[in-house]
C-alpha positions as CSV (number, residue, x, y, z in Angstrom):
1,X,0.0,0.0,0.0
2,X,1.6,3.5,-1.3
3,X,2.2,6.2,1.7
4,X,1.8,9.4,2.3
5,X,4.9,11.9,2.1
6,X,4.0,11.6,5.7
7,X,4.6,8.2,5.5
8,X,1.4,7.0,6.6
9,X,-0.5,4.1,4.4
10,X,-3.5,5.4,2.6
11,X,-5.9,3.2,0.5
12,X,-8.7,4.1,-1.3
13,X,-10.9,0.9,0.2
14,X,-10.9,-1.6,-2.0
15,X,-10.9,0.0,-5.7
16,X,-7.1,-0.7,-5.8
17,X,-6.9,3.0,-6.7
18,X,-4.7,4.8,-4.4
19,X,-4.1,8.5,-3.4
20,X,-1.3,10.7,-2.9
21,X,-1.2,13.0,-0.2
22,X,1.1,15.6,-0.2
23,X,2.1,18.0,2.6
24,X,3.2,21.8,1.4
25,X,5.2,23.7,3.9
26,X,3.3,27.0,3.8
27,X,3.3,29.5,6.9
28,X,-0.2,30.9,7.8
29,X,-0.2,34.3,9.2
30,X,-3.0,35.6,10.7
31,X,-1.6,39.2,11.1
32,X,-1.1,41.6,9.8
33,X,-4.2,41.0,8.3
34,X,-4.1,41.8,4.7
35,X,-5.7,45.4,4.0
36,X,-9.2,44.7,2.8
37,X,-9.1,42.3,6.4
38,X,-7.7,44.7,8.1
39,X,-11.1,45.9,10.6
40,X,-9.9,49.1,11.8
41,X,-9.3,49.4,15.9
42,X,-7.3,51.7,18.6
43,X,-5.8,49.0,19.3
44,X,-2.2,49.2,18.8
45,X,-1.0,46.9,16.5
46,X,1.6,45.0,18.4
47,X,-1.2,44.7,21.2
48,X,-3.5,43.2,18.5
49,X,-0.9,40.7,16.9
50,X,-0.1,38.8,20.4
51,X,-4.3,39.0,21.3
52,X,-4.3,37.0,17.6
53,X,-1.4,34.7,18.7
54,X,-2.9,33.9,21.9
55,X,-6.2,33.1,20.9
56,X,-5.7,31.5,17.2
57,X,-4.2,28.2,18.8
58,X,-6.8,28.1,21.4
59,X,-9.6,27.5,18.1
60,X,-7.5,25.6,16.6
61,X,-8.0,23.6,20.4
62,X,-11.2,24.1,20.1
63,X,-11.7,22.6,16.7
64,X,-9.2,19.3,17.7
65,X,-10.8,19.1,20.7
66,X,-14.7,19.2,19.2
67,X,-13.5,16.0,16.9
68,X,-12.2,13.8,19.4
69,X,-15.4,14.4,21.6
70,X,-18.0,13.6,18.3
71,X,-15.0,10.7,17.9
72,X,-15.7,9.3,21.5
73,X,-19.4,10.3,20.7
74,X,-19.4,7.8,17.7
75,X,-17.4,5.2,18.8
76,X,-18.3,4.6,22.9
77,X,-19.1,1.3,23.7
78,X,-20.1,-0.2,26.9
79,X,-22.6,-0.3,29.7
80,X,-22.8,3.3,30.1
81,X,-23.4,4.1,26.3
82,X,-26.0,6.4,26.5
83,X,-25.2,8.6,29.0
84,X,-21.6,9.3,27.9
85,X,-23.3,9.3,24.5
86,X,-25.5,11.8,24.9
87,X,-22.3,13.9,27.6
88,X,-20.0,13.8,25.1
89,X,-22.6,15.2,22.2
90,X,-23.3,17.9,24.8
91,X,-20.0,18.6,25.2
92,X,-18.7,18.8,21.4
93,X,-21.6,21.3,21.3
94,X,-20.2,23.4,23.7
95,X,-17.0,23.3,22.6
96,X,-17.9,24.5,19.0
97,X,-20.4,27.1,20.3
98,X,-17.2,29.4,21.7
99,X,-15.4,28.8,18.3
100,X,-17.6,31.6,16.0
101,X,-17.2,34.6,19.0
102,X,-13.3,34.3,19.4
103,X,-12.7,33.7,15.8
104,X,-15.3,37.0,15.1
105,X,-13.5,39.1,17.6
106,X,-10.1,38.1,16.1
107,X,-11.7,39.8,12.8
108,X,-13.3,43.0,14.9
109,X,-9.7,43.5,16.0
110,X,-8.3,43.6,13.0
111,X,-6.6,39.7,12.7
112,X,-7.3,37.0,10.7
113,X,-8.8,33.4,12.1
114,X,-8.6,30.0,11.0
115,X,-8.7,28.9,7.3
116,X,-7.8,25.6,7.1
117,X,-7.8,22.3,8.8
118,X,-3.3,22.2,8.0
119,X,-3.6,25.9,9.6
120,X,-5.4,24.1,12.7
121,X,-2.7,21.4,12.6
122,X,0.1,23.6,12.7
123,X,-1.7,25.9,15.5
124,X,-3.0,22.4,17.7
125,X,-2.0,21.4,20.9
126,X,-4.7,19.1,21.8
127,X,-3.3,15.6,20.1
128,X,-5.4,13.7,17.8
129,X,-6.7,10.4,19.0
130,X,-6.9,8.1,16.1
131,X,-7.9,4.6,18.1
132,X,-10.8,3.4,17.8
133,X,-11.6,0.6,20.5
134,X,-11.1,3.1,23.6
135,X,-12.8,1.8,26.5
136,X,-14.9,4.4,28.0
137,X,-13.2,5.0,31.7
138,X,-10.2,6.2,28.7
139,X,-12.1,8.5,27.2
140,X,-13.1,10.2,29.9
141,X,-9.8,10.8,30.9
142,X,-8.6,12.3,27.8
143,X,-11.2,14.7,27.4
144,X,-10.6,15.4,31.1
145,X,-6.7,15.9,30.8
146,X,-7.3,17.5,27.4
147,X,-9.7,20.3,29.0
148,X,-7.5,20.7,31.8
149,X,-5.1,21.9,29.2
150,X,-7.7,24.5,27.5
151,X,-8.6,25.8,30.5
152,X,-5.1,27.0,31.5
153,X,-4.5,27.8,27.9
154,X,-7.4,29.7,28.2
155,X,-6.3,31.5,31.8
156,X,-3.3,32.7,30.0
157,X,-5.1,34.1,27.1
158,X,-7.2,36.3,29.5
159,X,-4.3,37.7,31.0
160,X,-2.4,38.6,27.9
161,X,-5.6,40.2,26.4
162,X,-5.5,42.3,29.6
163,X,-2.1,42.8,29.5
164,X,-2.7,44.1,25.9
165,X,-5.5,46.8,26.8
166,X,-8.5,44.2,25.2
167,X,-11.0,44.0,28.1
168,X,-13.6,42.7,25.6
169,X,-11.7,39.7,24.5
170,X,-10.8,38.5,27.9
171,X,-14.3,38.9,28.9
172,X,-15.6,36.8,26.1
173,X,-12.7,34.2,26.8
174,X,-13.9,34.0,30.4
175,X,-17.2,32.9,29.1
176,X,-15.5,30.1,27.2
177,X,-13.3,29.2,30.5
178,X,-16.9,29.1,32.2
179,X,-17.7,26.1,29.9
180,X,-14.8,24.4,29.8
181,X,-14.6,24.3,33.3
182,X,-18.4,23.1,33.2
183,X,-16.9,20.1,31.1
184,X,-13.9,20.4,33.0
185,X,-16.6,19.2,36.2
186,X,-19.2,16.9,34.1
187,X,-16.5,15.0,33.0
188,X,-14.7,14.6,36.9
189,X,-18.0,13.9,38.0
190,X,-18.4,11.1,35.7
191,X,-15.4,9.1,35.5
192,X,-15.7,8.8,39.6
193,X,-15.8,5.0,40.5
194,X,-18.9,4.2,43.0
């Protein structure tokens, strides 16, 4: 079976046809934001360019993290299938209802957001989780851990946007540490033996 330039397999599925996938090298920036992008804001600029930097990678998260809960959503097995079912639909929700406000008030600020699933790759801190036979107690965990991680991710992003005179942005980003701490809890909560 031919490999990537990654050199992971991939097959087609049985058509004996293969693909070729190819990874190109190209840096992303998401500021400055080229001029027709470029929302106009007191702001000044370096203060704008390390709010964009702080907050890029945590959508990115956001975006990694929302997968591997629909992942664990789809593929949970076991004797408590429908409630960590229906916890981890709940929570992939969440997660992707605080991606549209960051990534708009990137774009109110005068930065750039997200374009492409290699710019979320290169931005990602949240690993992938590609197995499929994860007993549920597992998966519990590594949303836990993996939320732990956004929500000091997330702590730090609030205090460079106040650091960097943006009192709106770390205002909305506390209401997106509100809910990850929410999961943050759920998820404690439910991976306690008794």
């Amino acid at each position: 079976m031919p490999a990537t330039s990654d050199g992971r397999s991939n097959s087609s599925g049985g058509s004996g046809r293969t693909a070729t996938i190819t990874k190109t090298a190209t840096e992303v920036r998401a500021y400055p934001a080229p001029s027709p992008l470029a929302t106009p804001t007191d702001l000044k600029t370096s203060d704008v360019k390390a709010i964009v930097e702080a907050v890029n990678p945590l959508i990115a998260d956001s975006f990694a993290l929302y997968v591997k809960s629909k992942h664990f959503h789809w593929h949970l097995y076991g004797p408590h299938f429908r409630d960590y079912h229906l916890l981890f639909d709940e929570q992939a929700e969440s997660i992707l209802d605080g991606i549209d406000p960051l990534a708009e008030r990137l774009r109110k600020i005068g930065g750039t957001t997200i374009r492409s699933i290699s710019h979320i790759a290169s931005l990602q801190t949240i690993e992938d989780d590609n197995e499929v036979e994860i007993p549920a107690a597992k998966m519990l965990a590594r949303l836990l851990k993996d939320n732990q991680r956004m929500a000091e991710a997330q702590r730090a992003a609030i205090d460079t946007c106040e650091d960097h005179n943006d009192s709106v942005t770390a205002n909305l980003l506390q209401e997106v540490l509100d809910a990850t701490e929410r999961r943050i809890w759920f998820l404690h909560e439910a991976a306690q033996k008794g």
